[in-house]
ROVEX-450654 format. One line per 5 residues: number of its first residue (from 1); their letters; for each residue y, z, x of N, C-alpha, C. Coordinates in steps of 0.001 Angstrom, whole numbers, always signed. Last residue first. Layout:
NUM> a> Y,Z,X,Y,Z,X,Y,Z,X  ...
REM end
This chain:
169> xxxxx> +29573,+104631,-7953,+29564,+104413,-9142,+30364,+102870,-9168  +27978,+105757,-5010,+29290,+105599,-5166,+29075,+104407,-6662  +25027,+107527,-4313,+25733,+106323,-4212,+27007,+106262,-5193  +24727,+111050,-3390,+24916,+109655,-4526,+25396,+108546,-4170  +24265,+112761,-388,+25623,+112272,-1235,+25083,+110922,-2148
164> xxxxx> +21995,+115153,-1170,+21954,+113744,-115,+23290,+113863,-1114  +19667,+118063,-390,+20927,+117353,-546,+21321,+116177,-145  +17077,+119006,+672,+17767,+119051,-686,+18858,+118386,-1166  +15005,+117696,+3164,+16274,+118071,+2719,+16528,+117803,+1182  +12376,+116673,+3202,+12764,+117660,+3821,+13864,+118422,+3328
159> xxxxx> +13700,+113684,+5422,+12325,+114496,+5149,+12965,+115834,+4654  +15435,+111111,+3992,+15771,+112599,+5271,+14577,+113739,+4523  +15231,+108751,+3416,+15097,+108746,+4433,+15494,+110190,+5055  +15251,+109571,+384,+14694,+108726,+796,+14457,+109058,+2112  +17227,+112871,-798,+17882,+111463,-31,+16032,+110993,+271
154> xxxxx> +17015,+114078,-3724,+16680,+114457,-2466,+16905,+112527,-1527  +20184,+115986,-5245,+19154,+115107,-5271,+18356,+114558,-3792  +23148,+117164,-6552,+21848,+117691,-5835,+20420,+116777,-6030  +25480,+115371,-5826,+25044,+115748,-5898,+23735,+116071,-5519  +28831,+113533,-5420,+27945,+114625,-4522,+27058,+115062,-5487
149> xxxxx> +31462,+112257,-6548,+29789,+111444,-6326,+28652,+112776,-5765  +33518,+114175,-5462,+32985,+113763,-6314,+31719,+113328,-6682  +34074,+112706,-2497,+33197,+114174,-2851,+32835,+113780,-4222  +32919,+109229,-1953,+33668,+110365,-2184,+33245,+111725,-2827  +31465,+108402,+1688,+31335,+108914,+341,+32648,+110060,-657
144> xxxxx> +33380,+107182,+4071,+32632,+108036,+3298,+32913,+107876,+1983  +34271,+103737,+3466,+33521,+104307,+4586,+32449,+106487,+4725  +36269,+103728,+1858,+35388,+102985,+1744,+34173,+102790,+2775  +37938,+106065,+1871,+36216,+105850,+636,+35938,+104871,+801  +39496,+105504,+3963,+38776,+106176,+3977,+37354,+106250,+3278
139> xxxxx> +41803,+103797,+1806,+41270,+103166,+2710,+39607,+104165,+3431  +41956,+106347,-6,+41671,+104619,-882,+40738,+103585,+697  +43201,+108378,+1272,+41828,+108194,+542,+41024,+107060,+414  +45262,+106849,+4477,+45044,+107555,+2948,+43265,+107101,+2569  +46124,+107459,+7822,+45346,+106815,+7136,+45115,+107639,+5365
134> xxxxx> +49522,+107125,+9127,+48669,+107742,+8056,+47694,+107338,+7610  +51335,+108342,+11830,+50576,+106915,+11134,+49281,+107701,+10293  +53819,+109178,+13550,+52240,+109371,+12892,+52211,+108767,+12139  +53984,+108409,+17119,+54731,+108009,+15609,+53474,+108418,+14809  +53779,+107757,+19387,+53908,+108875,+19352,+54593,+109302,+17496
129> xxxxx> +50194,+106127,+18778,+51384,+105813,+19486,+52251,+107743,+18982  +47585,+104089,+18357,+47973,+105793,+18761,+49041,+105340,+19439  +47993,+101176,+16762,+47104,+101796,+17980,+48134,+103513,+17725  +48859,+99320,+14848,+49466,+99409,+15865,+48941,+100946,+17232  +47160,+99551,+12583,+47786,+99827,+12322,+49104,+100403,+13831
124> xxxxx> +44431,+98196,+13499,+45267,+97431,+12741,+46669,+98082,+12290  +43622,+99984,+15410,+44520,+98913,+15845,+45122,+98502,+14842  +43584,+102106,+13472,+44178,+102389,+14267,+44722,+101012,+14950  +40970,+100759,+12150,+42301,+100829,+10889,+43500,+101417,+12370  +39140,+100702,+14074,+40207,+99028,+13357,+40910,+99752,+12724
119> xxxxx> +38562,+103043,+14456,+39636,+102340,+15783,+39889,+101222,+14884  +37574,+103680,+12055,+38516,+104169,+12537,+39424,+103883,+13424  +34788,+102188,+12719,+36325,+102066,+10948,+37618,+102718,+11847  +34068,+103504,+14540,+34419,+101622,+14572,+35274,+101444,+13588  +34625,+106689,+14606,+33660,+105539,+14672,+34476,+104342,+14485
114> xxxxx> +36233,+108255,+18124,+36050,+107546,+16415,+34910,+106663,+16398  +35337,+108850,+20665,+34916,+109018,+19912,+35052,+108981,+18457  +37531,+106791,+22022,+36127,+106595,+22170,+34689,+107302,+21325  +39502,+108039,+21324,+39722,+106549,+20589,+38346,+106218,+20682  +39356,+110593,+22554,+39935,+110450,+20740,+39248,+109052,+20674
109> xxxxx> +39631,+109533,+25257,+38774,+110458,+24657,+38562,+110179,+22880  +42102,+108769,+25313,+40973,+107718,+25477,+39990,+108481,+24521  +43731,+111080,+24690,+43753,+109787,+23675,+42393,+108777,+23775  +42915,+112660,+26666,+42763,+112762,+25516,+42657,+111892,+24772  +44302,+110766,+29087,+42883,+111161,+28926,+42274,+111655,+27504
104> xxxxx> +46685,+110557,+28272,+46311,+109604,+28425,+44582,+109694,+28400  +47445,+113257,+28792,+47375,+112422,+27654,+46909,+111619,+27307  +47666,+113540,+30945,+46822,+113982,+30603,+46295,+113837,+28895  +49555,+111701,+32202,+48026,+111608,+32530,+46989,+112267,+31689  +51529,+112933,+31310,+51581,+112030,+30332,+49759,+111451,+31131
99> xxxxx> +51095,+116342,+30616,+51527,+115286,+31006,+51032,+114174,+30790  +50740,+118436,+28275,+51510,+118737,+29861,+51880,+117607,+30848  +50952,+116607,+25535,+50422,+117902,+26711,+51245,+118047,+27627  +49936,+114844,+23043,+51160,+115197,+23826,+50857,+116419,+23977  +48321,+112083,+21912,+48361,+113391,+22065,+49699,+113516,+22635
94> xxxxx> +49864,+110151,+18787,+49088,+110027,+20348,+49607,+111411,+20818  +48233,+110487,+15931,+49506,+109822,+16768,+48980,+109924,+17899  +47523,+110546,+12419,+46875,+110079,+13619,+48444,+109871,+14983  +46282,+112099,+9571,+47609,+111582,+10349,+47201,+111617,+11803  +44771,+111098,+6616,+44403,+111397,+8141,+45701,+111183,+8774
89> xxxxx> +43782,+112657,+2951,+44718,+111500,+3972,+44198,+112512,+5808  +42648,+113239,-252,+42622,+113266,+1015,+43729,+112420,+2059  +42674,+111877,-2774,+44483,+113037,-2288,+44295,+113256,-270  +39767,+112225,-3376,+41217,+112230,-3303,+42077,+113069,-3356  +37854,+113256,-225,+38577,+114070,-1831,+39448,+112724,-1825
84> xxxxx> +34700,+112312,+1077,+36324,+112388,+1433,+36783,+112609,-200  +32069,+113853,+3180,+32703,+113050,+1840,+33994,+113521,+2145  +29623,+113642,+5814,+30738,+114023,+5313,+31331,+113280,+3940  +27019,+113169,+6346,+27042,+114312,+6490,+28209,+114982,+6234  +27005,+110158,+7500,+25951,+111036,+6734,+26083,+112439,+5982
79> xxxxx> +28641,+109871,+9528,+29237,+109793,+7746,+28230,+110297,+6977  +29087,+112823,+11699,+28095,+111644,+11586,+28329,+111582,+9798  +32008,+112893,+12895,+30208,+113762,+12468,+30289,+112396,+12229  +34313,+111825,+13447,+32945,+111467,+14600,+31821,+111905,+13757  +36266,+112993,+11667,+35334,+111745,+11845,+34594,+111206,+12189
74> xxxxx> +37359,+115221,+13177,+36011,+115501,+12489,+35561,+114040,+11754  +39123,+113995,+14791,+38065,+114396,+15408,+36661,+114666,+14832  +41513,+115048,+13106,+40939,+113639,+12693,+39462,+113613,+13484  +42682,+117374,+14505,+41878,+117379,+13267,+40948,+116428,+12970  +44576,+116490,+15812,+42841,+116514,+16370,+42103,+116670,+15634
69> xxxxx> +46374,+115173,+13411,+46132,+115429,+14612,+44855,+115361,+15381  +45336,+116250,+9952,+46185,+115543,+11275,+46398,+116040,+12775  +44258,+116036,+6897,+43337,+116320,+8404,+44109,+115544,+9568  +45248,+116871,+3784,+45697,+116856,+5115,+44559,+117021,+6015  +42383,+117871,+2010,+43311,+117645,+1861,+43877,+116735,+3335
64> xxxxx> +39219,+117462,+1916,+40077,+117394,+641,+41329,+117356,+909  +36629,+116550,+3456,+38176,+116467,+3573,+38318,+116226,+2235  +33746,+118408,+4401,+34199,+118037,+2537,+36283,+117898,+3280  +30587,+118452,+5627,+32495,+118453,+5852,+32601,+117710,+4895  +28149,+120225,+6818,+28652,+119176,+5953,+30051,+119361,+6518
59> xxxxx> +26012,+121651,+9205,+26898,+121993,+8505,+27669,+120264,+7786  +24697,+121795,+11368,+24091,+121003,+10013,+24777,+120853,+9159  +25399,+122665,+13529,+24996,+123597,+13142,+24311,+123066,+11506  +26148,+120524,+15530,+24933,+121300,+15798,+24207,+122401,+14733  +28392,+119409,+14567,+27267,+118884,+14620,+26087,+119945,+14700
54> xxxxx> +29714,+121873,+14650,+29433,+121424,+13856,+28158,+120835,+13497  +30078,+122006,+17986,+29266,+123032,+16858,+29158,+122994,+15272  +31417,+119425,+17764,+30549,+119595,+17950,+29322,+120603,+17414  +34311,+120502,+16875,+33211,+119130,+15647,+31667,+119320,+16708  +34878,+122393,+18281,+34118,+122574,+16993,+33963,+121649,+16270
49> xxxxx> +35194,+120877,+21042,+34226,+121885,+20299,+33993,+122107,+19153  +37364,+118667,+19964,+36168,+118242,+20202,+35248,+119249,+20341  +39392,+121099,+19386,+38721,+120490,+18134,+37139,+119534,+19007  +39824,+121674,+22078,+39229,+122901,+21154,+38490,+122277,+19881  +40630,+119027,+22949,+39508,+120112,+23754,+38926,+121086,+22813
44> xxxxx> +42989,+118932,+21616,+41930,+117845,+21491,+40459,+118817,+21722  +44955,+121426,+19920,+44335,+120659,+21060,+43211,+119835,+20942  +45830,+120714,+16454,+45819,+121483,+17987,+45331,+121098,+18740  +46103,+120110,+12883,+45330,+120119,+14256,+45758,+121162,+15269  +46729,+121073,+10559,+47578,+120294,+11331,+47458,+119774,+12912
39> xxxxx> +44971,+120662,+7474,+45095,+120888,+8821,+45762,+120298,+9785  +44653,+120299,+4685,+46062,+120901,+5267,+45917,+121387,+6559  +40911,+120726,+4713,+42656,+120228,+3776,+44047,+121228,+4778  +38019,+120481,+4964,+39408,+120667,+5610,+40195,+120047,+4461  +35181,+123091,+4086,+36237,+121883,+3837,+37601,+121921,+4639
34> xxxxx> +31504,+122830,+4915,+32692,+122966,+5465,+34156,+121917,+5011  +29094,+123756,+3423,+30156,+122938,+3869,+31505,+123519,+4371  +27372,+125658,+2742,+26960,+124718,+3821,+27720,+123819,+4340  +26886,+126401,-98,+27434,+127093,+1095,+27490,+126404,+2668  +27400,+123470,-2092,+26798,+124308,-1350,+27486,+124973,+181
29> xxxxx> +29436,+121669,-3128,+29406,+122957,-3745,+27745,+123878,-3118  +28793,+119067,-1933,+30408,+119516,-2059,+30231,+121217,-2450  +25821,+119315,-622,+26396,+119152,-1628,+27816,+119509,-1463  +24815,+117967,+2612,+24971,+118454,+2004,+25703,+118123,+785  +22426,+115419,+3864,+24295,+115868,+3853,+23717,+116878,+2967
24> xxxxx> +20540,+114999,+6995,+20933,+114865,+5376,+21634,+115615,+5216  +21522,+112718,+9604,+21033,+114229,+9267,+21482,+113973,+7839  +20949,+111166,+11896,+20777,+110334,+11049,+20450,+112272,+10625  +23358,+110804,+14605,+22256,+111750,+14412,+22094,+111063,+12567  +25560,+110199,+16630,+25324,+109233,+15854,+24017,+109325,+14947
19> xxxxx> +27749,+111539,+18900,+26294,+111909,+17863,+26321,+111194,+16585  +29201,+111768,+21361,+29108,+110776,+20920,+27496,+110907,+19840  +29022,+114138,+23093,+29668,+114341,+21501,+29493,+112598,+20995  +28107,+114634,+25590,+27112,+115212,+24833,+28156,+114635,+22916  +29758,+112931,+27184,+28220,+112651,+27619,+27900,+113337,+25969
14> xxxxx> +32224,+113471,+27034,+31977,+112270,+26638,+30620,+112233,+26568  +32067,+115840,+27229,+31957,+115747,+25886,+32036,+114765,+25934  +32343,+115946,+30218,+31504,+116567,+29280,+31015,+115833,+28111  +35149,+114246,+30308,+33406,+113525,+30866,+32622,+114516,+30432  +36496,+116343,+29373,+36063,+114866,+28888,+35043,+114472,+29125
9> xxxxx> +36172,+118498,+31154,+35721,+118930,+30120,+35531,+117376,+29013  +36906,+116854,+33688,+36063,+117273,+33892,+35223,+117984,+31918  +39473,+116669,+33094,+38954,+115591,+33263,+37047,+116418,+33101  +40716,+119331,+32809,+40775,+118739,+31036,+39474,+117099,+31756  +40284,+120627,+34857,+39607,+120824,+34510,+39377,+120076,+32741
4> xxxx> +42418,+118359,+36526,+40616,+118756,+37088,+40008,+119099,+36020  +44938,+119959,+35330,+43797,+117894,+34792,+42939,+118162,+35569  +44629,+122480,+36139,+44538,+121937,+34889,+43849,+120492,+34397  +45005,+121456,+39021,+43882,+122263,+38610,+43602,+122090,+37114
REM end
């Protein structure tokens, strides 16, 4: 009954969380963000909801510190819409539940919704395994913007919006 309902909440969020949405970011220092540091995650299921209601709500994401586990999930927003701190880092391993099927479903899940940076630095770094494996700042900025760089200026391509992240110095 349980894997019925973790299969069934995948194929959900496989259909609606793959959001590749072209939205203008916010500032590091507007009410509008959202920052992680020192998160140690929790279930896949709960974090693939709230990166979603994320998505949905416009809301930014500022990683300043620790983002491990499901945490990492908040990679999917869309890079438009997130900057990375130094000091930032990602700890990545392979889920562990109630069983090893059901694991197996999560992880797909996870691997299908990173973006493309994310599954190469994962293969290149021997794939989700039960060992945590660290992605750091240095590798990360080169794919978001770093907070820093953030300011208040109006982005080209997002009608409308007050906030875009600077190009990188």
């Amino acid at each position: 009954m349980i894997r019925m309902a973790i299969k069934v909440a995948v194929l959900f969020l496989t259909a609606i969380v793959p959001m590749k949405a072209t939205v203008a970011s916010a500032s590091s220092w507007h009410p509008n963000v959202y920052t992680v540091g020192h998160d140690t995650g929790g279930y896949v299921i709960d974090y693939a909801l709230k990166m979603r209601k994320m998505e949905r709500s416009g809301r930014a994401i500022r990683f300043s510190g620790r983002c491990d586990s499901a945490c990492t999930l908040f990679l999917a927003l869309p890079e438009a819409k997130a900057c990375v701190s130094r000091g930032a880092a990602f700890g990545f391993h392979l889920p562990s539940g109630s069983s090893a099927g059901d694991n197996r479903l999560a992880a797909n899940f996870m691997l299908k919704t990173y973006p493309a940076w994310v599954r190469r630095w994962l293969a290149q770094n021997g794939g989700l395994t039960s060992q945590l494996k660290v992605m750091h700042f240095d590798y990360a900025s080169r794919y978001l913007p770093e907070c820093a760089t953030v300011r208040n200026v109006r982005h080209p391509s997002s009608a409308g919006s007050q906030y875009a992240f600077a190009d990188r110095d």
